[in-house]
C-alpha positions as CSV (number, residue, x, y, z in Angstrom):
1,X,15.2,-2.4,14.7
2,X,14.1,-5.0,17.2
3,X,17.8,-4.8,18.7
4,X,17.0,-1.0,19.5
5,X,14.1,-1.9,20.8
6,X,15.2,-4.4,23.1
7,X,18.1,-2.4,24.6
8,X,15.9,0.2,25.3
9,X,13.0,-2.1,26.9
10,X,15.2,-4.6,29.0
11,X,15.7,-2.0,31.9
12,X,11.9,-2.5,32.2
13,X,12.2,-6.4,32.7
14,X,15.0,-6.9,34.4
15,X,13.4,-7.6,37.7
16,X,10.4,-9.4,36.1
17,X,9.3,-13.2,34.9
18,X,8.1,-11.8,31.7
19,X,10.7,-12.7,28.9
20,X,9.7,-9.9,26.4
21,X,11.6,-11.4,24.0
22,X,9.2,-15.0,23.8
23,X,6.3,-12.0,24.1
24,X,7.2,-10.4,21.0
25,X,7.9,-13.6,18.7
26,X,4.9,-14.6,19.5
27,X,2.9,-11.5,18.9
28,X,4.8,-11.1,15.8
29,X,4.4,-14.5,14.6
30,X,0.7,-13.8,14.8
31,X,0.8,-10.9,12.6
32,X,2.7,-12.6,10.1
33,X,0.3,-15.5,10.0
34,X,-2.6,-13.3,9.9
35,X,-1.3,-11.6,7.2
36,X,0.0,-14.4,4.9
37,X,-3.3,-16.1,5.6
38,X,-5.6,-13.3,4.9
39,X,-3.1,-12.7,1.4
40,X,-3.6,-16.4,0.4
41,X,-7.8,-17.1,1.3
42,X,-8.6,-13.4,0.6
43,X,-10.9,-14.4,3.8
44,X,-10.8,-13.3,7.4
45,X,-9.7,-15.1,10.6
46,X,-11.8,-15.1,13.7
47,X,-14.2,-13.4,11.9
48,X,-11.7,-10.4,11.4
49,X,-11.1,-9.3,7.9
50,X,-7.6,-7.6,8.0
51,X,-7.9,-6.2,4.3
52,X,-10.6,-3.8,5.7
53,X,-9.6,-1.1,7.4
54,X,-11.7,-1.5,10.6
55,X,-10.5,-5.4,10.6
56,X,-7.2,-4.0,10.5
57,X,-7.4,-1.1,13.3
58,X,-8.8,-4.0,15.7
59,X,-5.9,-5.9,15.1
60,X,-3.7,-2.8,15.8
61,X,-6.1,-1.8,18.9
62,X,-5.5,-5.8,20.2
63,X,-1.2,-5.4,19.7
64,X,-1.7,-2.1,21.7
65,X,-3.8,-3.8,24.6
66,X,-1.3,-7.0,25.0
67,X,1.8,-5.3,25.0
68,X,-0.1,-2.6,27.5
69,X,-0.7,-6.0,29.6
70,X,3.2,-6.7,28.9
71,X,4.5,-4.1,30.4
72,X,2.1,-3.5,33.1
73,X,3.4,-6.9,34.7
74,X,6.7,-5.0,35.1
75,X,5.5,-3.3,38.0
């Protein structure tokens, strides 16, 4: 999947100093770490409880807003 992805976004970056791929392993590694850590405290992180739904959507709205930011440094 992330393959797809990336040949399908690298047009976008070509002529740009963002390297999407660094920008994605590291939003990624924050998921993983938010998730393992909310899985093995049952607490939050930042205050953010991800096993709530509204926890979770903020995290979701947050993913959307970076890689918005991501992109928009493409123009």
């Amino acid at each position: 999947l992330g393959r797809d992805l990336f040949v399908k976004a690298d047009p976008w970056f070509e002529n740009s100093k963002i390297d999407l791929r660094a920008c994605y392993s590291i939003l990624l590694a924050g998921v993983y770490y938010l998730s393992l850590h909310s899985k093995a405290t049952g607490g939050d992180f930042c205050e953010i409880d991800i096993s709530k739904e509204d926890g979770e959507n903020r995290i979701k709205k947050a993913l959307e807003d970076i890689i918005e930011l991501i992109y928009s440094g493409t123009k």
